[in-house]
Residue, then its C-alpha position, 0 to 999 in steps of 0.5 A: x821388804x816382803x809386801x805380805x810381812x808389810x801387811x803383818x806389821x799394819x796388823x800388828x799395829x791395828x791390834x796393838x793400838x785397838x785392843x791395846x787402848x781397851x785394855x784395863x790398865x790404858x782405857x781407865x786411866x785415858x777416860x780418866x783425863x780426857x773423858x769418856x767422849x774424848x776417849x772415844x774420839x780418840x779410839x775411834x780416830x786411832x782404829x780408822x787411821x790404823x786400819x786405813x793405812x793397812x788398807x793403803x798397804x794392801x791396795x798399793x802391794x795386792x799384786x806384788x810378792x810370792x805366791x799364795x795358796x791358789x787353792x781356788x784352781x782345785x775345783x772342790x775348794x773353790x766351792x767351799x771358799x765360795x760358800x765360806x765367803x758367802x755364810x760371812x757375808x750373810x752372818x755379816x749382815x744379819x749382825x746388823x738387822x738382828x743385833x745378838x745380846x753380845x753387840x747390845x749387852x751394856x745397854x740391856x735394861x735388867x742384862x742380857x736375856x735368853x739366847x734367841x734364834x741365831x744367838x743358839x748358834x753363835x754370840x757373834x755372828x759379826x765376829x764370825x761372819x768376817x772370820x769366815x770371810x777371811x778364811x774363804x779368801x785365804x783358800x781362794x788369794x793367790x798372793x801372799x799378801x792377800x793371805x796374810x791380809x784375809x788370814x789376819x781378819x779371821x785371826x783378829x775376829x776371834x781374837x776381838x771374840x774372845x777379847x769382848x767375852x771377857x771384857x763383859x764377864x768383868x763389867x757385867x758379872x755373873x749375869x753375862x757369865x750365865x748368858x756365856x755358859x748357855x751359848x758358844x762362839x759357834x755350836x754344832x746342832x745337837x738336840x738337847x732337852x735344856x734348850x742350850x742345842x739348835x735346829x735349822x728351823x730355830x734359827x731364822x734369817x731375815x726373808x731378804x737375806x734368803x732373797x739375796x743367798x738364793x740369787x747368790x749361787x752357791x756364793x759366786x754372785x756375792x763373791x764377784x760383786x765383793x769388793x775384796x774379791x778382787x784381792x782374793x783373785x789377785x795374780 
């Protein structure tokens, strides 16, 4: 079998068990007999060993089957998958050291608050951080194992995007419905007098993370030192 629609079918059995056991019908009934502890045991054993065998997949078949794209060979698309690749990174990263109210909305006292800073751009800088790391990667594989691979990130991150928005809107009402009409999964600058737009000088990052995009040029140092780099320039 085609080793890229080998990557596909661990895609598709990654998303069908995770958002699967998530879904209103499974989880409530799963928490229900087995506790909401066991439950997540239980979630958290099935992701890891489903997204490990996709892993296993890709690492034994990264330089097998047809051709990819390559567009990294075209100077101009090198540059912008680098720097696709680089803003996933950075996004990635400040997920973790300034957690948007979306990551944090069920433990909020009083609910979600006014969007700040990065969340003016996007309620899921994870979410799109990896999106784009996919999409960086698919310009750049020149296998199309690693297509589907990184093609299957970005269509799941936007897919868990969606999938968290409306698991919220249900669990938390009209209050994280307000927070979803003030803020986008990406926005474009705009100037706006209710607040809802941005500025580049509203949206700070972390003085390391400025650190380490400076040293990156452009993206390559975070690219060559990625471990999914590799696959991304399997031959």
């Amino acid at each position: 079998m085609e080793p890229s629609i080998l990557i596909a079918l661990c895609w598709l059995l990654f998303a069908a068990t995770h958002i699967g056991l998530a879904s209103r019908r499974v989880r409530p009934a799963l928490v229900a007999r087995l506790g909401p502890s066991s439950f997540s045991y239980l979630f958290s054993f099935v992701a890891i060993v489903t997204f490990g065998l996709l892993l296993h997949v890709l690492s034994l078949h990264q330089h097998a089957g047809a051709a990819g794209l390559d567009l990294g060979r075209f100077t101009p698309v090198g540059a912008i998958g680098m720097v696709t690749i680089t803003t996933g990174v950075v996004l990635t990263i400040v997920a973790f050291q300034s957690p948007p109210a979306s990551m944090l909305a069920l433990f909020i006292p009083g609910g979600v608050k006014e969007p700040y800073g990065l969340e003016r751009v996007t309620r899921h800088p994870f979410f799109v951080g990896t999106a784009l790391l996919g999409i960086g990667h698919v310009l750049l594989a020149s296998r199309m194992v690693g297509v589907v691979a990184f093609g299957g990130l970005a269509i799941y991150s936007i897919a868990g995007a969606m999938h968290q928005d409306g698991k919220l809107r249900r669990e938390l009402g009209e209050h994280f419905a307000a927070y979803l009409d003030r803020t986008s999964l990406v926005r474009s600058p705009r100037s706006s007098r209710d607040g809802s737009g941005w500025s580049p000088g509203s949206c700070r990052l972390p003085a390391s993370l400025w650190g380490c995009c400076s040293r990156s040029r452009c993206g390559r140092c975070i690219h060559r030192s990625s471990p999914t780099a590799a696959l991304g320039r399997s031959a």
